[in-house]
N, C-alpha and C positions, 0 to 999 in steps of 0.2 A: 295484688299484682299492680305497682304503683305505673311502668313502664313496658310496653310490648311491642312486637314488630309489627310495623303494617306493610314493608315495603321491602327493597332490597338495603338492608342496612337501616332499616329505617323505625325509628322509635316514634311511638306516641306516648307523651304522659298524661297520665287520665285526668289530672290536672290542667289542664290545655296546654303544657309543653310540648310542642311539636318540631324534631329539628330533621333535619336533610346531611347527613354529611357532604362536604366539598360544595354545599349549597346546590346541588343536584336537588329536583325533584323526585318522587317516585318514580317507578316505572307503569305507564300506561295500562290501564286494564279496559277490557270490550264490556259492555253495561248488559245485564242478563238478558232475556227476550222477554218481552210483553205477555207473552202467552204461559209464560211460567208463572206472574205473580197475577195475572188476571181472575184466577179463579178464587185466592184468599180476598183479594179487593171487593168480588161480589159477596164473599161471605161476610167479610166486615159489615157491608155498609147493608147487606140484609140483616142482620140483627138488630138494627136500630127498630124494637117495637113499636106498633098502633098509638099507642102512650104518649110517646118521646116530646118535648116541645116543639112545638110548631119551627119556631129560626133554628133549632136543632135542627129537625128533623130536614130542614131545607138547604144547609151548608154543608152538615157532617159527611154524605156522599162525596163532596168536590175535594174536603179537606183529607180523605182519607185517601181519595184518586191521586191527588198533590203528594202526597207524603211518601205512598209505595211507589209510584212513577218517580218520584226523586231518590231512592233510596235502590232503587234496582237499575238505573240511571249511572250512579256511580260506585255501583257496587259497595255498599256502605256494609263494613264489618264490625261483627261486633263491639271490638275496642273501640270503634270509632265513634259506633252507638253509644255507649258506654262516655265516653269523652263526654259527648254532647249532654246526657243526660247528667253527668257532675255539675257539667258548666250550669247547667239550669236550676240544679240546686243548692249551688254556693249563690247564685243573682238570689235563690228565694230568700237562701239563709241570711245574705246582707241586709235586705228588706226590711227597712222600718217606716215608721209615718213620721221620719225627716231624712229617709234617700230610698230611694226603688232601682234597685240594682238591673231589675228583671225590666221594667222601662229602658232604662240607659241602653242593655244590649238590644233593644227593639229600637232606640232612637239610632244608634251607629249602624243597623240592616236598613235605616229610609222608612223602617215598616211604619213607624209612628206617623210619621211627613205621608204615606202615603194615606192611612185613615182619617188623618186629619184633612188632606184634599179631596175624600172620598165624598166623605162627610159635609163640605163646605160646599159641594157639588150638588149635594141631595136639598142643601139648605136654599142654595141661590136661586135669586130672583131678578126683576129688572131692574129693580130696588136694591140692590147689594150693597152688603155692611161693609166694615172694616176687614179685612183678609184673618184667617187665625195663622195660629202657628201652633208646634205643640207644647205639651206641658211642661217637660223635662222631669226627672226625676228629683230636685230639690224644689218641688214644693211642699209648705208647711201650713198646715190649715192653721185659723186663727190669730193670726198675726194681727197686730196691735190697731186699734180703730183711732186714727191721729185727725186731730182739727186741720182743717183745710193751712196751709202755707207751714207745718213744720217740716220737720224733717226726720227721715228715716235714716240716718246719719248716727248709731251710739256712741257716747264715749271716747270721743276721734280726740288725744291728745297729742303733744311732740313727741311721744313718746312711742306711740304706734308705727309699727317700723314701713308699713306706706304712708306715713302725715304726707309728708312732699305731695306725692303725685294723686291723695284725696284732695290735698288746695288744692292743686293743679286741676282737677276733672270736676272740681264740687260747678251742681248744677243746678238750674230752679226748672223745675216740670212743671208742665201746664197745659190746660185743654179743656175740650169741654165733652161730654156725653150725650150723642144726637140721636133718634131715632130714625128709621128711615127716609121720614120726609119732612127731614130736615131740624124739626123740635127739639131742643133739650128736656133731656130727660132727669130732673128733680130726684134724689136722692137713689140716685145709682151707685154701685160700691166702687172703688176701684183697686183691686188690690193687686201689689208690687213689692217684685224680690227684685236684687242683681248679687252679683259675685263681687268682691271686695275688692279694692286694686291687686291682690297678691293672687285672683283666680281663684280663691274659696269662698263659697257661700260659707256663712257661719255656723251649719253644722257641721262642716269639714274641719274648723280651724276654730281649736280651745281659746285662741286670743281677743276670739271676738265677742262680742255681747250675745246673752241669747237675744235671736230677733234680732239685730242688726241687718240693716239695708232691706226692711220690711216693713210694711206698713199696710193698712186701709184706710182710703177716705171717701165721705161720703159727698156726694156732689149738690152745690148750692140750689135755689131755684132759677139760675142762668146754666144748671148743668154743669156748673165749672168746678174743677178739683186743680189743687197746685199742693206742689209738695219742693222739697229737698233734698237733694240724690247725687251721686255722682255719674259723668259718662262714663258706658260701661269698658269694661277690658277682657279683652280675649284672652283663652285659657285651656288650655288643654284638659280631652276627656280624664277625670280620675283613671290612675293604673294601681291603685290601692286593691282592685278587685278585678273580677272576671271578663267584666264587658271591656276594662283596658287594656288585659293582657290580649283578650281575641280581638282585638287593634291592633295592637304588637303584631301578633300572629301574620295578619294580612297587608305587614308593611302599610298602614296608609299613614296619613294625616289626622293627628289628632285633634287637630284645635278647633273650637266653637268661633267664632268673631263674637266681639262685644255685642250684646244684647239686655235689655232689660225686658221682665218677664211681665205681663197684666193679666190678670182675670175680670171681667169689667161686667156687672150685672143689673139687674134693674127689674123691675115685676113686666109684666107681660111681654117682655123681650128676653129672645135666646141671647144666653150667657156667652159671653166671646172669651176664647183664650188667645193670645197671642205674644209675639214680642216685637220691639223696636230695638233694630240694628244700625249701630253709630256708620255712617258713610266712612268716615275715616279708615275704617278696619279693613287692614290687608287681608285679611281670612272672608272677606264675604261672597267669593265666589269658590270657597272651597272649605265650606261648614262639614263638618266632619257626619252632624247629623240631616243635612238637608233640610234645614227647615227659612234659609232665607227666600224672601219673596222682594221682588223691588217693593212692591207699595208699602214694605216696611220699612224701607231702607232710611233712617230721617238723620238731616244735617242739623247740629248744635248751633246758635249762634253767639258771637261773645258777649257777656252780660257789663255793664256797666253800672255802676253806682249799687252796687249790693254786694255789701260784704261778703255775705254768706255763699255768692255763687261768681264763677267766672263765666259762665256756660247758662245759653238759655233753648231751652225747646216747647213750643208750641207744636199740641198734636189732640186731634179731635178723633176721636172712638164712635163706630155708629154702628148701632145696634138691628138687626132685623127683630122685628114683630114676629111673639110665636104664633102659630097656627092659631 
């Protein structure tokens, strides 16, 4: 049963195709009464055995109170169930260890943006690092461990249909890796993606090299790492899959603002994830995933006397001390 009514006139496809005739919404429905699903809620979350893990056994109560409170809330019907759970497993089915489809629709709900403040929250001090941001779903472990000043740049010839606007944005990065009070920190990693000029990372787009616009370097004894990269370009969420279309669905704005992505580590310091967002980008105050923060917001400067870059950014990473 690919398509069913939920409404007056109103089809859902279990595929997340959801239309309205005449662009009408549904018709209104009254949300059940509390006291009707109160009694299954204590039966759920009393079966959680003596056994159960400890953070289990400490969350599962609230997230099952959340789920039949939302669900009796808006009267949620089968099909509807039924939608949501396809949706959840075509994000798994897309799923590999180079895209997490199942991320991406947590990064377009804010949910990621918010565990990521949740978390930076639990971490902070007076002392406080560099802000995070979240992962997104193209990252790719292992990416190449490159000598300090090359570049993460593959095989960019005239012939690659962005050369123009890769001259145009090519950049030199630069910075150093501090600890809290103030030290550089000696052989800390720094590893970096971005998206190409055309908005695909290089496992979206056969034209690219594998590993293009990726790299790791490791930081000198002044803490300092430099590389070659371009500023980044803004780009809209993939609609190749699930998390795009249920963007569609909710009419919003798809687009990210240019960012480059870091994971920055080091031994007895917590591991930062974050990214740097070009000022320039008209999308920074309507990131589609909520992950801009000002204090990532950084300005390019123009580079002189170096072939390889028109663009220069200086930007310093500082790490808290783990426990």
């Amino acid at each position: 049963m690919e398509h069913v009514l939920i409404g007056k006139d109103t089809t859902l496809n279990l595929r997340m195709g959801i239309t309205f005739p005449d662009d009408q919404a549904p018709e209104k429905v009254l949300p059940t009464s509390a006291k009707e699903g109160q009694s299954l809620i204590n039966q759920v979350i009393a079966a959680t055995g003596p056994k159960a893990h400890p953070r289990l056994a400490q969350i599962m109560p609230s997230l099952v109170r959340h789920l039949h409170e939302f669900a009796r809330e808006v009267n949620l019907t089968v099909p509807e169930w039924m939608a949501a759970v396809d949706l959840l497993n075509e994000c798994g089915q897309m799923s590999n260890d180079r895209r997490n489809e199942t991320q991406l629709l947590c990064d377009i709900l804010g949910l990621e943006s918010l565990v990521d403040e949740i978390t930076s929250n639990m971490l902070a001090s007076s002392n406080a690092g560099t802000p995070s941001a979240v992962l997104g779903p193209f990252y790719r472990h292992d990416a190449p461990l490159l000598p300090n000043g090359s570049s993460i740049i593959k095989n960019l010839t005239s012939a690659t249909p962005w050369y123009s606007q890769a001259i145009a944005d090519s950049a030199y990065i630069t910075g150093r890796v501090l600890s809290t009070d103030g030290k550089p920190i000696a052989g800390a990693i720094v590893d970096t993606w971005l998206a190409a000029p055309n908005g695909l990372y290089e496992q979206q787009d056969d034209s690219q090299t594998d590993m293009n616009l990726r790299g790791r370097f490791e930081t000198d004894r002044d803490g300092r790492f430099a590389f070659y990269a371009l500023r980044p370009t803004s780009y809209p969420i993939p609609f190749d899959g699930p998390a795009g279309r249920f963007l569609t669905l909710l009419d919003r704005n798809p687009n990210r603002p240019g960012h480059i992505h870091f994971i920055v580590s080091a031994p007895q310091h917590c591991a930062l994830t974050t990214q740097l967002f070009d000022d320039r980008d008209k999308y920074l105050t309507e990131d589609s995933v909520f992950a801009v923060k000002d204090e990532l917001v950084v300005k390019f400067s123009p580079r002189e006397g170096d072939p390889k870059a028109r663009w220069y950014l200086e930007y310093d990473f500082v790490l808290r001390r783990e426990n």
